[in-house]
C-alpha positions in Angstrom: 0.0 0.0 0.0 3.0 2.5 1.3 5.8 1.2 -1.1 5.8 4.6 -3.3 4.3 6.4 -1.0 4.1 10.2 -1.8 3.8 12.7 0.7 0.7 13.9 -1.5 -1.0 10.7 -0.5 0.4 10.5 2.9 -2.5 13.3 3.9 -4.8 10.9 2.6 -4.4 7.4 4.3 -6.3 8.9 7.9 -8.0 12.1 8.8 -5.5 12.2 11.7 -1.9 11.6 12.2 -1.4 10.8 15.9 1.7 13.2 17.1 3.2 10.7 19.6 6.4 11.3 22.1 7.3 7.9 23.9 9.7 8.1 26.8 10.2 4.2 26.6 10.7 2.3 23.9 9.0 -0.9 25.4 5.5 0.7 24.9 6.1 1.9 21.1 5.1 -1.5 19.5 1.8 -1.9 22.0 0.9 2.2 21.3 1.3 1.3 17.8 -0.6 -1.6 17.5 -3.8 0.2 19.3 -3.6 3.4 17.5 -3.8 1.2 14.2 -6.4 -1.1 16.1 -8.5 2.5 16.1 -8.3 2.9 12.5 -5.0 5.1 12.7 -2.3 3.3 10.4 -0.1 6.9 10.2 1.7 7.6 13.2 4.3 10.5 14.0 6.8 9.5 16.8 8.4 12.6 17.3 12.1 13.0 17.9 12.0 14.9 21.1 13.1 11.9 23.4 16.5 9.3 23.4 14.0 6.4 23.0 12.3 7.7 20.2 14.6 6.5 17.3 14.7 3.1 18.8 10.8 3.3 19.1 10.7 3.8 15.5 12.8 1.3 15.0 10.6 -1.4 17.1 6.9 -0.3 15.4 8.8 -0.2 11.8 10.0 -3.9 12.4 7.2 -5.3 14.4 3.5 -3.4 13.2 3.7 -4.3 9.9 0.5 -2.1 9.3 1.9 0.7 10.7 3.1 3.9 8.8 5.3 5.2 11.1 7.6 8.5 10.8 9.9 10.6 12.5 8.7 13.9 13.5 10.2 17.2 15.2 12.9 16.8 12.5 15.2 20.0 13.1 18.9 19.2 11.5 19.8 17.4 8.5 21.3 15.0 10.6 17.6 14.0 12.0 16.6 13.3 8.7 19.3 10.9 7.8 18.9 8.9 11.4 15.1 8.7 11.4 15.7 7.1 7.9 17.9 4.6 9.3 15.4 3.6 12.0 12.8 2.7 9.9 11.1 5.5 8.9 8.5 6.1 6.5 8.1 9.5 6.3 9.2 13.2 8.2 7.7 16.1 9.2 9.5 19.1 10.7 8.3 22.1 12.4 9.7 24.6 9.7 12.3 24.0 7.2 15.4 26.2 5.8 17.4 25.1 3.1 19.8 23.0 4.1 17.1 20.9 6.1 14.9 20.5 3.0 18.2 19.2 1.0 18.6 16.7 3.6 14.9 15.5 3.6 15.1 15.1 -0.1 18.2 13.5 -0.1 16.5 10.2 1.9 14.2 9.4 -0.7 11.6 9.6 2.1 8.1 11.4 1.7 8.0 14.6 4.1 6.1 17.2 5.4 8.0 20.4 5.7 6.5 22.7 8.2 5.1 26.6 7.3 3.2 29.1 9.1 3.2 31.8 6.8 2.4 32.5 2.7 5.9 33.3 2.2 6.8 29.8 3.6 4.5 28.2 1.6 5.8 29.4 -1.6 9.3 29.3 -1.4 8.6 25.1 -0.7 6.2 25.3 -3.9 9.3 26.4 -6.0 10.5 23.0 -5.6 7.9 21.8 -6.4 6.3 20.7 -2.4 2.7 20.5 -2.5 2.3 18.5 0.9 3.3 20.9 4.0 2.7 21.2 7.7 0.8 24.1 9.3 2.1 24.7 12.6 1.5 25.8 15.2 -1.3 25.4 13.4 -3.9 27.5 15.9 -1.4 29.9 17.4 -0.2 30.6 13.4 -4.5 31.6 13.1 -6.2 28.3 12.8 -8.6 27.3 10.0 -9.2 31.3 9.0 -6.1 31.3 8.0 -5.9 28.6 6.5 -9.1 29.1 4.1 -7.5 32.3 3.9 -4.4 30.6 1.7 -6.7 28.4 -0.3 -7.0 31.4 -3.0 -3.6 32.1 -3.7 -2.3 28.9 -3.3 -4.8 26.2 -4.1 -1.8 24.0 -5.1 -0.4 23.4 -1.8 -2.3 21.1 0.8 -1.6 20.9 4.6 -1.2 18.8 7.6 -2.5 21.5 10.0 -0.5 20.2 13.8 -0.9 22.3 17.2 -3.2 22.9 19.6 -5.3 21.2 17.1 -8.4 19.4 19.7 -11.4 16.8 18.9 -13.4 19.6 19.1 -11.8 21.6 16.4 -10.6 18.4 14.1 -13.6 19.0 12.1 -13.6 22.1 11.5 -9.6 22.1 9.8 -10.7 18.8 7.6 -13.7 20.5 6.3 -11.4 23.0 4.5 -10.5 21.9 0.7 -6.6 22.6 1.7 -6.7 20.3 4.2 -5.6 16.5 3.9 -5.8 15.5 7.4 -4.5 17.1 11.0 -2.3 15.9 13.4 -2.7 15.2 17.5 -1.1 15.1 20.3 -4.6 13.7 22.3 -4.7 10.2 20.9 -1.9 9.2 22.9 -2.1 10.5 26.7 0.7 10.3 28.8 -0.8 8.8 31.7 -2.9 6.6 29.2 0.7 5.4 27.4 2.5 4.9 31.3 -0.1 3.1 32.3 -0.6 1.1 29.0 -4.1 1.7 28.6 -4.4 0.4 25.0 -7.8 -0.1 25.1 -8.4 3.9 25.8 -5.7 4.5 23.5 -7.6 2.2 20.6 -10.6 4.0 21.6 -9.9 7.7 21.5 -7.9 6.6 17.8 -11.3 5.1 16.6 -13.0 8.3 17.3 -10.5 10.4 15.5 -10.5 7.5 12.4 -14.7 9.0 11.9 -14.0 11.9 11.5 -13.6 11.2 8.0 -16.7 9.8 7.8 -18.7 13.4 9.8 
């Protein structure tokens, strides 16, 4: 299904791509396996802990129905080890230059993160259609959003930040928008505890929203 995956279609496998940090690796394969249970096959482990490579690593070798990729990708260097782990895509929170290079060079699908119009286009020179709004509500949220659908109907987002059940709806309804991604899937008292069955739960809520 993933083998030439784009990061075009990426924004279309789920209406949500769970933003995940795991603190120990032991806990990636059984968050994994829930979230997909849900209805949640994409899954972000961001790299903003010492366990998270290896995490990628263990749900990229053992979830075989998993999409997982590396997110908070912030120096070309990050790009290169997430693809070692097992990654099948990136996402950063902005992107300069020399990052973009180094996302390109791994062959890997990624989303390269914006917040402005400016942003937006310099990535659509080369020819990036697929990009990350963040923080997507403190950057202005779905008006702003709608607001770059005019001049820019090319470009579709990933809107990630602050981004809530509540609101989820309202950023997929917009033609721009592929899917959104969220840190509430995944809990941290829910993932220390190992409350799959929560976590499988609040993922098969998320997985309707395509459906509302």
């Amino acid at each position: 299904m993933t083998a030439d995956l784009t990061a075009d279609a990426l924004l279309d496998l789920a209406p949500v791509v769970p933003v995940v940090v795991i603190d120990d690796a032991d806990a990636a394969v059984p968050l994994a396996a829930a979230l997909v249970a849900g209805g949640l096959p994409v899954i972000e482990v961001t790299l903003r802990t010492p366990a998270a490579l290896a995490a990628i690593e263990r749900i990229a070798a053992r979830v075989p129905d998993a999409v997982v990729g590396a997110g908070t990708i912030v120096r070309p260097r990050d790009a290169a080890d997430a693809a070692a782990a097992g990654s099948r895509f990136l996402v950063s929170p902005g992107c300069t230059p020399a990052l973009r290079e180094a996302m390109t060079a791994t062959g890997l699908p990624f989303l390269p993160g914006v917040s402005s119009a400016s942003e937006a286009m310099a990535l659509l020179e080369h020819g990036i259609t697929a990009q990350k709004f963040f923080p997507a509500e403190a950057a202005g949220g779905t008006a702003y959003l709608k607001s770059l659908g005019g001049p820019l109907p090319g470009v579709r987002f990933c809107p990630t930040g602050g981004i809530t059940p509540a609101t989820a709806p309202d950023y997929l309804a917009l033609p721009n928008v592929g899917c959104v991604g969220g840190s509430w899937l995944t809990p941290a008292d829910a993932v220390k505890n190992g409350d799959w069955d929560r976590i499988r739960a609040l993922a098969a809520e998320a997985a309707a929203l395509r459906t509302r």
